[in-house]
C-alpha positions as CSV (number, residue, x, y, z in Angstrom):
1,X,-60.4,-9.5,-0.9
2,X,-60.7,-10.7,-4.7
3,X,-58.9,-7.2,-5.2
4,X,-56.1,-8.0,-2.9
5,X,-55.8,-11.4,-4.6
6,X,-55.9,-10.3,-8.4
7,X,-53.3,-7.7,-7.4
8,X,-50.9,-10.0,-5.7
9,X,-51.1,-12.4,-9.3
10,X,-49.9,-9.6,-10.7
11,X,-47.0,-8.1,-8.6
12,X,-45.7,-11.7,-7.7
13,X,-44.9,-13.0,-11.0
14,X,-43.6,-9.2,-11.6
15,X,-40.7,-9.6,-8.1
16,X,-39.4,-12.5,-10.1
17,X,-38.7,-11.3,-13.1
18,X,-34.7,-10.3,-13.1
19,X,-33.7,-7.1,-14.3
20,X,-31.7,-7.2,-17.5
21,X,-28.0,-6.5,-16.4
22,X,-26.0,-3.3,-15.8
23,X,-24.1,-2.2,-18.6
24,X,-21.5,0.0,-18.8
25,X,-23.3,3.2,-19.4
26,X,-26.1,2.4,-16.6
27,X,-23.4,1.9,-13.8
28,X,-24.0,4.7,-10.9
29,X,-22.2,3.0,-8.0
30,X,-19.0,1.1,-7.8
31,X,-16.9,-0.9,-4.9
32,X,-13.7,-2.0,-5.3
33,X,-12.0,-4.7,-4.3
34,X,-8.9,-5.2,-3.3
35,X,-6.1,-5.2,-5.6
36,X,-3.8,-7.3,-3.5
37,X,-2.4,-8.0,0.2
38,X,0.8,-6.1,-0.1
39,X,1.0,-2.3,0.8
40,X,1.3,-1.5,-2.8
41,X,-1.3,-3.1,-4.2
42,X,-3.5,-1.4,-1.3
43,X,-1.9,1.9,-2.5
44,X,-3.1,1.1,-6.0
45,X,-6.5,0.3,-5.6
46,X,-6.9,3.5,-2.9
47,X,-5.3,5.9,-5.6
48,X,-8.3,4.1,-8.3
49,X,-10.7,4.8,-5.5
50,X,-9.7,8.5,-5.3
51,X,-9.6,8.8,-8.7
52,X,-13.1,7.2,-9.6
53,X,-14.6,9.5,-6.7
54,X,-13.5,12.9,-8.1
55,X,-15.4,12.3,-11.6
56,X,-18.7,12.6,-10.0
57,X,-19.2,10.0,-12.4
58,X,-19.5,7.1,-10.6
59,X,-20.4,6.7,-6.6
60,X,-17.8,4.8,-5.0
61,X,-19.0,2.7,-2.2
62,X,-17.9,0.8,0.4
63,X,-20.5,-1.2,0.6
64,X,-20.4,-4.0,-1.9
65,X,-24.5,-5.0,-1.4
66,X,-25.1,-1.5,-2.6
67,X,-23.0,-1.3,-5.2
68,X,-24.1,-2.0,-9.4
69,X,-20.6,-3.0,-10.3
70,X,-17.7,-4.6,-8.4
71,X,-14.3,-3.2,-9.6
72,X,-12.1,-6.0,-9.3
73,X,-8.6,-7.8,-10.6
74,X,-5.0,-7.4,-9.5
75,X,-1.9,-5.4,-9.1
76,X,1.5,-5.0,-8.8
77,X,4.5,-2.9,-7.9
78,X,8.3,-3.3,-7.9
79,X,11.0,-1.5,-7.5
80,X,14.3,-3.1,-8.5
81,X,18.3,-2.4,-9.9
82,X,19.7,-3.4,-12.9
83,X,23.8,-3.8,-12.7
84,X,25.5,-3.4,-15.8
85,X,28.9,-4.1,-16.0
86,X,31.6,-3.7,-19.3
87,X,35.6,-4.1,-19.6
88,X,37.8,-3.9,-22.0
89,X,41.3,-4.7,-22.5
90,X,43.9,-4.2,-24.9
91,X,47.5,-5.0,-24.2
92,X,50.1,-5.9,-26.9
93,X,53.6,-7.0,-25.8
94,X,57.0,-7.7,-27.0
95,X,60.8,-7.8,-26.0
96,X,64.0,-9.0,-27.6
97,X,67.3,-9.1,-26.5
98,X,70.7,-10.0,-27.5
99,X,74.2,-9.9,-25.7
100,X,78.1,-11.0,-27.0
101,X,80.6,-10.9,-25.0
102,X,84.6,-11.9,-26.5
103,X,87.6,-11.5,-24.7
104,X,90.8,-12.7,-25.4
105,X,94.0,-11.9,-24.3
106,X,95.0,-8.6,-25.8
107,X,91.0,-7.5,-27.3
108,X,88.0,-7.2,-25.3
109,X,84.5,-7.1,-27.2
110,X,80.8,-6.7,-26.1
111,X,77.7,-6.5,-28.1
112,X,74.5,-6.0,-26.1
113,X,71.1,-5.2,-28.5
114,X,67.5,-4.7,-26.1
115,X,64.6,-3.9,-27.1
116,X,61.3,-4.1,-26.1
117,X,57.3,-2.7,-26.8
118,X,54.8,-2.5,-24.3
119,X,51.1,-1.2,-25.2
120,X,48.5,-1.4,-23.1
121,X,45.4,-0.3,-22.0
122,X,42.4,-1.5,-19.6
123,X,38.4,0.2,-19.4
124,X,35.4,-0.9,-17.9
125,X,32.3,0.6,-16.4
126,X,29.5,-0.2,-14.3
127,X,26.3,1.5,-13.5
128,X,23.8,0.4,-11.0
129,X,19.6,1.6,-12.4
130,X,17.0,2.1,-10.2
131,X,13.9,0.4,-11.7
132,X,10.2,1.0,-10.7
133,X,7.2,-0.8,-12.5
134,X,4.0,-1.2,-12.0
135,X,0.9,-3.1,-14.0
136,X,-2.9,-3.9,-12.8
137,X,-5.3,-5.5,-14.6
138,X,-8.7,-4.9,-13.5
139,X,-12.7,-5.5,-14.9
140,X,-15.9,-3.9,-13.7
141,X,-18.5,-7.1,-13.1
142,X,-22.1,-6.3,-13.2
143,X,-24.8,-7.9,-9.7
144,X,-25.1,-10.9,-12.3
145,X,-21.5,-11.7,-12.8
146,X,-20.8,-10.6,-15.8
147,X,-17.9,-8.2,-17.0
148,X,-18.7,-5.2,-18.7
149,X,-15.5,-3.5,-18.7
150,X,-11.6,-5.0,-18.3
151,X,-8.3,-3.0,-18.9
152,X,-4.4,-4.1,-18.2
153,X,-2.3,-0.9,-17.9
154,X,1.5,-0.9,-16.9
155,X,3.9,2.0,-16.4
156,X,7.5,2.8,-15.9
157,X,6.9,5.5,-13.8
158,X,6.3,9.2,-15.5
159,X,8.0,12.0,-15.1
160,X,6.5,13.8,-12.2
161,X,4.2,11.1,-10.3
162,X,5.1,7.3,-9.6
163,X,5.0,4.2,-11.5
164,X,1.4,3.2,-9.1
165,X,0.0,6.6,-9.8
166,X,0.6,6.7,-13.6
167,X,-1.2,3.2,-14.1
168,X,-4.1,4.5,-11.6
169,X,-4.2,7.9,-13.6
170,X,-4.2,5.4,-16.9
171,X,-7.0,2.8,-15.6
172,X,-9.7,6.4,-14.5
173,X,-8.6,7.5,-17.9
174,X,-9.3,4.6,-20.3
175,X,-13.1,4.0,-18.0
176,X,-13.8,7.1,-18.2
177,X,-13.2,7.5,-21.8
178,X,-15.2,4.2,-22.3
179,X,-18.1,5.2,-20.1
180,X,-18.3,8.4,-22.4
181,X,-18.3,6.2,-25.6
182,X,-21.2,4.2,-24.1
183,X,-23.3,6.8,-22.6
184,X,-23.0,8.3,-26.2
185,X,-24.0,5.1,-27.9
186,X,-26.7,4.7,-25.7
187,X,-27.8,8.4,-25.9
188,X,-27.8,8.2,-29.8
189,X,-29.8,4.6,-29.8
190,X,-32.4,6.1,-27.6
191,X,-32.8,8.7,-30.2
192,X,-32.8,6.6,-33.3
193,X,-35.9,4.7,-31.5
194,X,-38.4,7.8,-30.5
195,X,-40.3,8.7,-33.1
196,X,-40.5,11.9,-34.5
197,X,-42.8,14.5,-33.5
């Protein structure tokens, strides 16, 4: 019975102790939130949840009790025209004109001058642009609250994929280049600590 008792003073004061907080490079499973309520935005945060799963880097869940990290923030997507419109005109203009008429009785006489320029000319031009834009800013929060990653991408659109797709592509892209930075970091600082053999 002592046993029983010395053992559970020792485990109990060891269940309350919290661990120290995911970082970056210690993050194995994510959820993410949504993004949004419109169809886009739940576009957007499926296309970061396809693109998170194919890495094998992270497990996506969607649970968020199991989960180290919550991927949260916002996003957007519009599509819009731009109408331009141009004219220009150039018109120049003049006219004279002259008549004299004088009659008598045995002599008739009539003197009629015209003249006249006319220049003009008229341009203008309109063009109707398709627009499509889209921006998300997101950060990876930690069980304790904290964040340990944030980004804010936007795109035009690309060439060959849309403007949703590009800034999904550019969010995987920028955490899993700094996920690669930290494990790094954190490989190389475990190293610098063993000793040598």
């Amino acid at each position: 019975m002592k046993r029983l008792a010395l053992l559970f003073l020792l485990v109990i004061p060891m269940l309350a102790i919290e661990p120290a907080g995911m970082t970056l490079d210690t993050i194995k499973r994510v959820f993410v939130e949504p993004l949004g309520t419109l169809p886009p935005s739940v576009l957007m945060r499926d296309m970061i949840v396809a693109s998170l799963s194919s890495t094998g880097s992270f497990v996506v869940t969607e649970d968020r009790e199991h989960a180290d990290a919550i991927l949260r923030g916002s996003a957007m997507d519009e599509i819009y025209s731009e109408q331009h419109h141009s004219s220009d005109n150039i018109n120049i203009g003049t006219h004279t004109g002259s008549s004299d008429n004088y009659s008598d009785r045995y002599d008739h006489t009539s003197t009629e001058k015209q003249g006249g320029v006319n220049i003009g000319q008229n341009e203008s031009s309109q063009s109707n642009e398709r627009k499509h834009e889209a921006s998300a800013s997101v950060r990876l929060v930690n069980r304790q609250g904290d964040v340990i990653w944030s980004t804010t991408q936007e795109s035009g659109g690309a060439k060959f994929k849309s403007a949703s797709a590009d800034v999904a592509e550019k969010i995987f892209r920028k955490l899993t280049d700094d996920l690669q930075r930290a494990r790094a970091s954190a490989s190389a600082a475990a190293h610098a600590g063993s000793p040598d053999r």
